[in-house]
N, C-alpha and C positions, 0 to 999 in steps of 0.2 A: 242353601245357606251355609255360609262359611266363619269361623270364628277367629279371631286377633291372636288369642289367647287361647289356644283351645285346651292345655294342661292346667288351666283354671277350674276346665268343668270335674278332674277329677274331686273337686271338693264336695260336689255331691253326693262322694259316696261316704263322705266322712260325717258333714254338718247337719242334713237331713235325721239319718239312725242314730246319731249324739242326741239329737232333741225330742225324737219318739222314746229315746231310752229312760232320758229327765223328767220329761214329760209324766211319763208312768211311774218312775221313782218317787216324783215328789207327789201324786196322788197317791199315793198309795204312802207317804211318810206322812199327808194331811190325815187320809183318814185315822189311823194308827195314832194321830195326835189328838184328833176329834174323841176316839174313844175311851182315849185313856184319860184323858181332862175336863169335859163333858158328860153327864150323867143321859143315860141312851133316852130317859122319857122327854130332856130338853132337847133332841137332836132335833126331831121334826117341827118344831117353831124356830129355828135356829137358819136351816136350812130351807125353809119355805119360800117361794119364787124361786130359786133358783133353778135355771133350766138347762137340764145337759146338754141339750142341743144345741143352745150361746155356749156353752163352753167349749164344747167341740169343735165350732164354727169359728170362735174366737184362735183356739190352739191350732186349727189346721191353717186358716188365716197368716198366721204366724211363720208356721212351716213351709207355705207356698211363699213368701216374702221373701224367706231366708233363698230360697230355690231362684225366685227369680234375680234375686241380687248378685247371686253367683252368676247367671246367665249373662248380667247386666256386664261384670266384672271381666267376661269373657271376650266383652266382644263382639256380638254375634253382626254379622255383614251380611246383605240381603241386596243383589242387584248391586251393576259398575257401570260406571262410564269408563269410554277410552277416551286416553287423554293423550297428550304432547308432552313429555319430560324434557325439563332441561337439565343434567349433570353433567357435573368438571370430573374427568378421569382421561385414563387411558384408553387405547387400542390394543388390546393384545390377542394374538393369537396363539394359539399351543398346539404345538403339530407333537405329534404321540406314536410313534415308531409302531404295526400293530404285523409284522414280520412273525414267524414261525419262530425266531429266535426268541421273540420275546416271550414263550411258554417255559424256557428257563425258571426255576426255582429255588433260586442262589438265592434271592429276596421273596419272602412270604408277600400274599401269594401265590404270587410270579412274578415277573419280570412287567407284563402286561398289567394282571393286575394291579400292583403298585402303581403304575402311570398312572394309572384310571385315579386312583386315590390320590394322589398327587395333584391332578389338575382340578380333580374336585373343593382339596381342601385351598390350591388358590382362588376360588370361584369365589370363597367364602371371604379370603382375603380383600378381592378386589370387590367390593360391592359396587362402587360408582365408577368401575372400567367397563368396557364394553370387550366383550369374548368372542373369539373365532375358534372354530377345531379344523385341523387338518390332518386326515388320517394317511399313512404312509406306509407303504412297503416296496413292491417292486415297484409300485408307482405311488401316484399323491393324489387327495382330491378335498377340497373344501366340502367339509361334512356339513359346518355349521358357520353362515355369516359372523360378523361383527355383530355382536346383540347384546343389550343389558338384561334379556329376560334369563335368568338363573334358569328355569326350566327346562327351555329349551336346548341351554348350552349342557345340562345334567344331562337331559334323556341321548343327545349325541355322544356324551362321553361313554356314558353306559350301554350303549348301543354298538363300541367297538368290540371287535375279537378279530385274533387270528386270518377269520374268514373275511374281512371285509374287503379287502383285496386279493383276488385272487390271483395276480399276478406275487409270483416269490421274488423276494431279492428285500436291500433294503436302501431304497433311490434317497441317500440324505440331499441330494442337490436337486433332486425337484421337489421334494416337501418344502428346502428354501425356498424356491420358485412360487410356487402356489401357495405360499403365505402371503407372499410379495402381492399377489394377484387380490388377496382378500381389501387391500388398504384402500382408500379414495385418494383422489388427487390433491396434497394440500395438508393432508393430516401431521399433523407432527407426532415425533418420536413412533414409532413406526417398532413395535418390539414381535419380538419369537422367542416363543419357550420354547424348549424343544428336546421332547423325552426319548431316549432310545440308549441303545447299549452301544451304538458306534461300529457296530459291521457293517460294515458299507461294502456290499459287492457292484454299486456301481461309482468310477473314479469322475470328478471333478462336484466334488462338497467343497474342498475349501477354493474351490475357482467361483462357484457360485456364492460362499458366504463373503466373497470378495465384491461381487456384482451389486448383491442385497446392502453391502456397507456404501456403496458409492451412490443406492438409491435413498438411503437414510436409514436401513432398518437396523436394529439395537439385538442382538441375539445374544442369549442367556441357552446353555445347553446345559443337562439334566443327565449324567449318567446315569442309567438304569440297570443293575446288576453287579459282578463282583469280576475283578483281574483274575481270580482264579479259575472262573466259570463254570459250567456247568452242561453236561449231558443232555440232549434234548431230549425228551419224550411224546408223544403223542398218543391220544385214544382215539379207537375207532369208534362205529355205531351200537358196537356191543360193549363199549365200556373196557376193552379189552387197551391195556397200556402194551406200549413197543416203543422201542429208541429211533429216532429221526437219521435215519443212514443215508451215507455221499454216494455216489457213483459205484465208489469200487464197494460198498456195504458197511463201509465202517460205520461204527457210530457217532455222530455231528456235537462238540462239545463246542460253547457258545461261550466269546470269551468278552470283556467288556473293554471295549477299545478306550479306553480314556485321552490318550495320545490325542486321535483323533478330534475329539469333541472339545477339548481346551483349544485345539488352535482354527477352530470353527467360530468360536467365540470370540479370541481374539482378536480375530479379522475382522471384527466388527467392534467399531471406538464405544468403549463402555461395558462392551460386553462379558462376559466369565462364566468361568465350568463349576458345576457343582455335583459331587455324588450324591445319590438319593442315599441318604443314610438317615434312620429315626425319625422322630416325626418333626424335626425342628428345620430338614431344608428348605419346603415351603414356605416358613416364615422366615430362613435368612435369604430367599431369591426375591422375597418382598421390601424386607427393609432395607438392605444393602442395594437392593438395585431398582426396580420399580416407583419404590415409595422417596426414591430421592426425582423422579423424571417429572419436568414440569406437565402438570394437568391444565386439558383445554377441553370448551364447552361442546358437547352432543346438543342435537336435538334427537331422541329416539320418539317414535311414532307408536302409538296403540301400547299404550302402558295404562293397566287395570286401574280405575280409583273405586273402593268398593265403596258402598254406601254404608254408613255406622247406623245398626240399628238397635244401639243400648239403650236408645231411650225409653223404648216400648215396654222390655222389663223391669225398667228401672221405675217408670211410671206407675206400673202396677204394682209394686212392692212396697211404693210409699203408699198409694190407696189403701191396700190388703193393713198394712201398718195401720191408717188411720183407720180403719174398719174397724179394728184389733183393739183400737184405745176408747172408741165411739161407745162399743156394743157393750151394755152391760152384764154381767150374768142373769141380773134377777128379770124378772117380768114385768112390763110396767105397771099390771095389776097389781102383784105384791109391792112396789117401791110406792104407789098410793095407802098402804096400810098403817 
């Protein structure tokens, strides 16, 4: 069982012990009023029929009412069918640079990390696009199809490190490539995110983001890190840190090509460079560029519909309720007297 709303059911721990607290307050300010305005020899013809047992029956009644309407309130989902969705959006895919370079920590918490957070919070932007990932280093490989399921495109993102390719280098002209590869035939606006810091040890990116402009696709590049750069480091399996050294031992300072990645983008009609700076770039590579691209219809396949199963506690709560207004305190021998 799964819930709509499931920050709803925090109210259980509030509205439940609020009305056990009343509950006991205000019997105990009855009694206290009984005795003091009441003479004690009238108390027990006063109180006669009365049975704790209705009253307790009636007050917990009350208390399971309020529990289930919360329940109600939340949501609760039991069993789905898969369905056929139709949504108007985009195609995008986001290729995410996952190079040794990018363990840099010019940007909290790296280089790497940030992308991750990055493509995540467009996930959230593009609800009704469909997502691809394409992870990249010495080579490229489609992690994750075109898909609307937000899960699967999260666990792929979250799934990258360093290690995912083990080939070194940073291939920007076949990550174009193998985005190119994810598209169908036919799709319009055809777009690439595309995170990285811009070291490219291998030459012809802007020959390919030349190829990808002439097959339609729209590239948007993401610098990841700072022009002044930064010292590479690395940990072993002891946790022990060491600086990432070249041939002759020096130590590898990682610098963020910007140059490069604006005119990657510009080779492609519509497209533009953005530095990952604060948390407001993913919402300006949204509005300024994405959210102006005309939107065309998906069919995506096996999309969850759960089943609403509020009515069960909703139904009982109004019983419980009339039960609550039905039951008398007294007995129906004493209400004969």
């Amino acid at each position: 069982m799964t819930f709509a709303h499931p920050q709803i059911l925090g109210l259980l721990l509030v509205f439940p012990p609020a009305m056990l607290v009343f509950f006991w307050w205000s019997w105990r300010k009855r009694q206290g009023l009984m005795t003091q305005f009441i003479q004690a020899r009238l108390l027990p013809g006063l109180t006669a029929g009365i049975s704790a047992t209705r009253q307790k029956a009636r007050l917990g009644g009350l208390l399971l009412a309020v529990v289930c309407l919360v329940l109600a309130l939340a949501r609760p989902q039991w069993g789905f069918d898969w369905e056929e969705a139709k949504v108007r959006g985009l195609d995008i895919v986001v290729a995410i640079d996952t190079s040794k370079s990018m363990l840099a920590e010019d940007i909290a918490p790296n280089r790497l990390g940030r992308a991750k957070l990055a493509a995540l919070d467009l996930m959230q932007r593009a609800k009704s696009d469909r997502l691809g990932l394409v992870a990249f280093a010495g080579s490229a490989f489609l992690q994750c199809p075109l898909t609307i399921d937000d899960a699967a495109f999260r666990q792929s993102v979250e799934m990258l490190d360093v290690n995912t390719i083990p080939q070194g280098g940073t291939a920007l002209a076949e990550a174009i490539d193998t985005a190119l590869t994810a598209f169908k035939e036919g799709d319009n606006y055809k777009v690439l995110a595309l995170f990285s810091d811009g070291e490219d040890h291998d030459s012809g990116a802007l020959e390919a983001a030349k190829r990808a402009a002439a097959a339609g696709l729209r590239i948007y590049t993401i610098g990841v890190g700072t022009t002044a750069g930064e010292i590479l480091r690395l940990k072993d399996a002891h946790g022990n840190s060491d600086y990432v050294r070249d041939e002759q031992g020096n130590a590898v300072k990682s610098h963020l090509n910007e140059e490069l990645l604006r005119q990657i983008a510009s080779a492609t009609e519509g497209g533009f460079y953005l530095p990952l700076r604060g948390a407001k770039t993913v919402d300006t590579l949204y509005e300024q560029g994405l959210a102006k691209l005309p939107k065309s219809e998906h069919l995506e396949k096996f999309i969850k519909r759960y089943h609403e199963r509020y009515q069960w506690p909703l139904a009982l709560a109004l019983g419980l309720l009339l039960m609550e207004t039905l039951l008398p305190e007294r007995k129906r021998e004493a209400l004969k007297r």
